[in-house]
C-alpha positions as CSV (number, residue, x, y, z in Angstrom):
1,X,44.5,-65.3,-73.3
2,X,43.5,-67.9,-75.8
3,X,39.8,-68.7,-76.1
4,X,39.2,-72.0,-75.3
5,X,37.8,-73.8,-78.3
6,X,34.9,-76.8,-78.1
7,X,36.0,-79.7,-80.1
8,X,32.8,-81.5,-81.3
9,X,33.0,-84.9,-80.9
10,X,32.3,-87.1,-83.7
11,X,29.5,-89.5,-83.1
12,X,30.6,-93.2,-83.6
13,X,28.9,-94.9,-86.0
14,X,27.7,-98.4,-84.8
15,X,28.9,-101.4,-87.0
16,X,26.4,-104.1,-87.5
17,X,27.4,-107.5,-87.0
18,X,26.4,-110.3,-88.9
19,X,23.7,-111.8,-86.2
20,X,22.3,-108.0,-86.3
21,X,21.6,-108.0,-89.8
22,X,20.1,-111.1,-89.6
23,X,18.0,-109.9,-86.9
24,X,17.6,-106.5,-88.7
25,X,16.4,-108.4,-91.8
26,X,13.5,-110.5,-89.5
27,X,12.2,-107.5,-88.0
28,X,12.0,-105.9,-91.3
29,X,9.8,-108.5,-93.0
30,X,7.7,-108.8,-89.8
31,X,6.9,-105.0,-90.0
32,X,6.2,-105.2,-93.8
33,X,3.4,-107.5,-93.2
34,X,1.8,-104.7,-90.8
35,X,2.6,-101.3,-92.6
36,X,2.9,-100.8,-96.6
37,X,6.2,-99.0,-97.6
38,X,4.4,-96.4,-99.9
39,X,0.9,-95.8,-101.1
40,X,-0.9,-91.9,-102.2
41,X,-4.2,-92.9,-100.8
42,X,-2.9,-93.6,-97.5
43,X,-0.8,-91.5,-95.1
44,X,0.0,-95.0,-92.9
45,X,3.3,-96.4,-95.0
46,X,6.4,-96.4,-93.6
47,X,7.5,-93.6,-96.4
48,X,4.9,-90.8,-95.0
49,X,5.9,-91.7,-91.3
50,X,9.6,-91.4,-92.1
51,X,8.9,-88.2,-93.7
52,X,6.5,-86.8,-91.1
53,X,9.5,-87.4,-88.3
54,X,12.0,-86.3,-89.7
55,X,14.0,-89.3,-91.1
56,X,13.1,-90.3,-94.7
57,X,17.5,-89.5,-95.1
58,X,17.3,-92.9,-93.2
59,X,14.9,-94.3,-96.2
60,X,17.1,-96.2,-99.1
61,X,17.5,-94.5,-102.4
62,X,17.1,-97.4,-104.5
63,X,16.3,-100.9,-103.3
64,X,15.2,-104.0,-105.1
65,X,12.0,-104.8,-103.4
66,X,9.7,-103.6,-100.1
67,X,11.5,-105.7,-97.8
68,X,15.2,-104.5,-98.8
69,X,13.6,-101.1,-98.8
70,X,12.4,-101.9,-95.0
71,X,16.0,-103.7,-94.2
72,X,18.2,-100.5,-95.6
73,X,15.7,-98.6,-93.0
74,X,16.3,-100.4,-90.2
75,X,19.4,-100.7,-90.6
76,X,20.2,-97.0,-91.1
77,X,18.1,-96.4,-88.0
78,X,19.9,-99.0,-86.1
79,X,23.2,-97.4,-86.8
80,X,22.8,-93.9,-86.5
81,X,19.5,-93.7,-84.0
82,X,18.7,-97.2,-82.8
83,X,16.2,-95.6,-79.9
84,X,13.8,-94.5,-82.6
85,X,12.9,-98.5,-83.4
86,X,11.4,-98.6,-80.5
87,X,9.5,-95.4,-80.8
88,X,8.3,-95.9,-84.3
89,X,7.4,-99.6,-83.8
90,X,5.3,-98.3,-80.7
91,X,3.6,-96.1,-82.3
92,X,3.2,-98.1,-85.3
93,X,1.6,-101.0,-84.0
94,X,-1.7,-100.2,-82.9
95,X,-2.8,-98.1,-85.9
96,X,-1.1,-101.5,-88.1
97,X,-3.6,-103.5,-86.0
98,X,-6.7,-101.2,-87.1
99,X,-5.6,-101.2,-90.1
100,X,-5.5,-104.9,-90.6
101,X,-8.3,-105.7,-88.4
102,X,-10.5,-103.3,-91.5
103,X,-8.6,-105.4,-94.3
104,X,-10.6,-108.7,-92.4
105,X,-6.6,-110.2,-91.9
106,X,-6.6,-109.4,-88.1
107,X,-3.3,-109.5,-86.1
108,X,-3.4,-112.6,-83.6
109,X,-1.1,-112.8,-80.4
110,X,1.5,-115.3,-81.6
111,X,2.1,-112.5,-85.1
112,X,2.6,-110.0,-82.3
113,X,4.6,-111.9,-80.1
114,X,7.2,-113.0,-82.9
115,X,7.1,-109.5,-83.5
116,X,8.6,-108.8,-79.7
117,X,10.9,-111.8,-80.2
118,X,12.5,-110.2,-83.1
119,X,12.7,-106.9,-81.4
120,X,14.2,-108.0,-78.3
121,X,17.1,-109.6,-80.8
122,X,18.0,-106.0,-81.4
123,X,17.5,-105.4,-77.6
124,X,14.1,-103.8,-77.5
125,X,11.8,-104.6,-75.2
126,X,8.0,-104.0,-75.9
127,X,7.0,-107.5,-74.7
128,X,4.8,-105.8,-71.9
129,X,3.3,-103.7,-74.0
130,X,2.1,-106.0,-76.9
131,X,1.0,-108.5,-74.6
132,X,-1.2,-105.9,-72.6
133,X,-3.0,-105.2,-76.2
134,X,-4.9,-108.8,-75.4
135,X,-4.7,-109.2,-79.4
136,X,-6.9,-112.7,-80.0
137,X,-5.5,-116.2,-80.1
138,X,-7.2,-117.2,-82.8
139,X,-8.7,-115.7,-86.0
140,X,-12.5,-114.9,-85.0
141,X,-15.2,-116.8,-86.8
142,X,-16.7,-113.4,-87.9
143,X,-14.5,-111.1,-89.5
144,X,-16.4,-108.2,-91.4
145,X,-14.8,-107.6,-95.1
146,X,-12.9,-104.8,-96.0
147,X,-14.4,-101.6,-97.0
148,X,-12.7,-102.2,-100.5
149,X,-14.8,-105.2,-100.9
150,X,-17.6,-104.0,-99.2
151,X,-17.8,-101.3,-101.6
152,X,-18.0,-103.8,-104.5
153,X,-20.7,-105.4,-103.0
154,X,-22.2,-102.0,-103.0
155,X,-21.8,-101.6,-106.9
156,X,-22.8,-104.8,-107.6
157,X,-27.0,-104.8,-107.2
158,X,-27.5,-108.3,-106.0
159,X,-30.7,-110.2,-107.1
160,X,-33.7,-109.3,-105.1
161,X,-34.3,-112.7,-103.7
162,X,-30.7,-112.4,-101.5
163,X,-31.9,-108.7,-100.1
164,X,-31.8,-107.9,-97.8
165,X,-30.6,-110.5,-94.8
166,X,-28.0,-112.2,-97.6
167,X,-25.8,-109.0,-97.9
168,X,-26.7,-107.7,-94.1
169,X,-24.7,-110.9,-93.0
170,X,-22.1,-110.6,-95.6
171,X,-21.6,-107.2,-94.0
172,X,-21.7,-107.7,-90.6
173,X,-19.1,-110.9,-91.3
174,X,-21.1,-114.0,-91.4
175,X,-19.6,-115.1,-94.4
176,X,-19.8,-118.2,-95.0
177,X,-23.6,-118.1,-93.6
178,X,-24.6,-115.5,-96.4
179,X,-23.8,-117.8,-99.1
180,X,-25.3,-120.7,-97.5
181,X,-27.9,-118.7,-97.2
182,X,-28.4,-117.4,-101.0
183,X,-27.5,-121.1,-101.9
184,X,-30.5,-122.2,-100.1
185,X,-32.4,-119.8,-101.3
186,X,-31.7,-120.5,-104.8
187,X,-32.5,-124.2,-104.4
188,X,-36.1,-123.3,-102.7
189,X,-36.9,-121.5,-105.5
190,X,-35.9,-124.0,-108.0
191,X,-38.2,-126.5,-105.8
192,X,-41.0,-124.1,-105.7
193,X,-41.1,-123.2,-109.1
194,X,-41.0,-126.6,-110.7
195,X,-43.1,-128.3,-107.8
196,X,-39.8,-131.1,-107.1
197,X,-39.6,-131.5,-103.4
198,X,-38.7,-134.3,-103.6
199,X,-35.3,-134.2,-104.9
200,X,-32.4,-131.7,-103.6
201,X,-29.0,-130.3,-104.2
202,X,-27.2,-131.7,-107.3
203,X,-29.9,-134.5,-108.1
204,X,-32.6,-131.3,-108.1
205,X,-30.6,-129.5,-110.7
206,X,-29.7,-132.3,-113.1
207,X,-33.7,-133.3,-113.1
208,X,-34.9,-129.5,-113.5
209,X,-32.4,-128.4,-116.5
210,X,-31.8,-131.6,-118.0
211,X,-31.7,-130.5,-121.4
212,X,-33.4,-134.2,-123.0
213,X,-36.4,-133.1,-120.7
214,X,-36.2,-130.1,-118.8
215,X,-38.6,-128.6,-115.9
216,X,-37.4,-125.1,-116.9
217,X,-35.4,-124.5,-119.9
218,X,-33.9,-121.1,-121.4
219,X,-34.4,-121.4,-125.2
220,X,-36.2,-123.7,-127.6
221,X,-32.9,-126.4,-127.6
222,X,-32.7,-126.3,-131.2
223,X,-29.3,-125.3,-131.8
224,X,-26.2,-126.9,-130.7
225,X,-25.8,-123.7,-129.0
226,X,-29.2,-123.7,-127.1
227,X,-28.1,-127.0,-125.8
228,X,-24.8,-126.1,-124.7
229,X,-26.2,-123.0,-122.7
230,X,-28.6,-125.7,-120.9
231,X,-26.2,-127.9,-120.6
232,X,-23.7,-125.4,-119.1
233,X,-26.7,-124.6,-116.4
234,X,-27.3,-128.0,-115.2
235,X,-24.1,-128.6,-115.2
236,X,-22.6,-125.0,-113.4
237,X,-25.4,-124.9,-110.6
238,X,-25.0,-129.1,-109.9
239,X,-21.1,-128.3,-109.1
240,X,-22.0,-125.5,-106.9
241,X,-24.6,-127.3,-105.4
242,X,-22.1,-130.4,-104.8
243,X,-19.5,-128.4,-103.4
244,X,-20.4,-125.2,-102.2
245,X,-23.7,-125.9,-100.7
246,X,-22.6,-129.3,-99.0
247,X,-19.0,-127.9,-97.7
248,X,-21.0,-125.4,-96.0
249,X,-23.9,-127.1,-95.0
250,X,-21.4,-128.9,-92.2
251,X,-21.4,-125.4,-89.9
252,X,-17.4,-126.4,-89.7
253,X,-15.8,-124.9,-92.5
254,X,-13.5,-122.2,-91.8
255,X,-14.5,-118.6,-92.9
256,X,-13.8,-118.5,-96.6
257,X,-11.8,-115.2,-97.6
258,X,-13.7,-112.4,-98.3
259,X,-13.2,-112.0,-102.2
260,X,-13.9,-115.9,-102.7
261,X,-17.9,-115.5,-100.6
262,X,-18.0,-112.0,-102.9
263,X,-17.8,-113.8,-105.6
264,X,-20.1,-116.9,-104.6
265,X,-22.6,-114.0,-103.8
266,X,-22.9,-112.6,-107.1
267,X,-22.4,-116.0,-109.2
268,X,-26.0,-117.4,-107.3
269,X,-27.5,-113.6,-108.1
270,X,-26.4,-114.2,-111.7
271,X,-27.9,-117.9,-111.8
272,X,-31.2,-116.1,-109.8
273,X,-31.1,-113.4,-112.9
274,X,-30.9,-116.2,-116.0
275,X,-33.6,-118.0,-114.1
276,X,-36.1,-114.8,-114.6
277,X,-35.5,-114.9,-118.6
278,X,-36.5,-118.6,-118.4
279,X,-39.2,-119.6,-121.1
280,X,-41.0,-122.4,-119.2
């Protein structure tokens, strides 16, 4: 008798059509925005979870940029095991979430819902599932920084006079009410220590460091170079006063990123320290 032989059937490849690449390509850049496609500090890219399951043969050799890399993914994926989009993406999301919830850029409901649209184009359906995640509507008013940032902060020793409720809010995501804070506190103390309460914001700064008759001065404004650092003074701490201290002073503003507050924080510590070397 003849032994019966198995033929193994050849797995058929599927063929992308144009409107699947297309949709292929959206849900490609929508995933780059939540997952980075490499990185040795962190095991959450889509190169270490493509390794860790088994697929980084799906993972292009060469590609010109992250979202080609992501496309040539996808589209591997989609032709050889278009199942596991779903299951990566599901697992996927909620740690992309955390992840960009610590960066301060929180994932909203409509990101996540385009996200579903642009699945279901491929015919996966995790609608249900992102909309039981009750992701906000809209950004929150208090979003704490990043570590990353909050770790400059950190490294940077702020001026006594903004420790410690100035950084505590900064911290705890009151952003833009940390600077006004340290902004207010700076003008107070240019009040106090000249006697001027009569006079505030911009008008308080060109009186105190006017440099033809200043109520606190740096140097003896003999040189042209004495001049130009009081000058620079009355001039630097009237702008911020115009336009930081005022746009904020309104309660309206929306929350200004976190590196641009970091960096109002530590100019008014900087203005607090060059007031201390004062010479009247």
């Amino acid at each position: 008798m003849k032994k019966k032989t198995k033929k193994k059937i050849a797995k058929k490849r599927v063929t992308v059509t144009a409107p699947q690449a297309q949709a292929i390509r959206a849900l490609a850049e929508q995933l780059g925005k939540l997952i980075a496609l490499s990185g040795f500090r962190s095991s959450f890219s889509l190169t270490t979870i493509a390794k860790e399951r088994g697929l980084s043969k799906y993972l292009p050799t060469k590609a010109a940029n992250k979202k080609e890399s992501f496309y040539e993914f996808l589209r591997n994926l989609y032709c050889q095991k278009p199942r596991t989009i779903k299951i990566l993406v599901r697992e996927m999301l909620p740690k992309a979430i955390e992840k960009r919830h610590e960066k301060g850029d929180p994932v909203l409901e409509a990101e996540a819902l385009e996200l579903s649209t642009r699945l279901k184009a491929l015919n996966i359906d995790l609608e249900s599932e992102i909309v039981a995640m009750n992701l906000p509507k809209e950004r929150p008013r208090t979003v704490p920084p990043p570590i990353a940032i909050q770790k400059i902060l950190d490294a940077f020793v702020l001026h006594p006079s903004l420790l410690p409720d100035c950084k505590k809010m900064f911290i705890e995501g009151h952003i833009n009410e940390s600077v006004r804070k340290a902004l207010e506190r700076f003008e107070k103390t240019i009040q106090d220590l000249t006697s001027t309460h009569d006079k505030q914001g911009s008008d308080l700064m060109a009186a105190v460091f006017s440099e033809q008759n200043p109520k606190i001065k740096f140097n003896a404004l003999s040189t042209p170079q004495e001049i130009n650092k009081q000058l620079g003074f009355k001039l630097t701490t009237m702008g911020i006063m115009h336009w930081w201290r005022n746009n904020l002073s309104h309660g309206d503003e929306d929350q200004l990123p976190h590196h641009d507050a970091l960096g109002r924080l530590i100019m008014v510590s900087n203005l607090f320290h060059e007031i201390d070397g004062r010479i009247i």
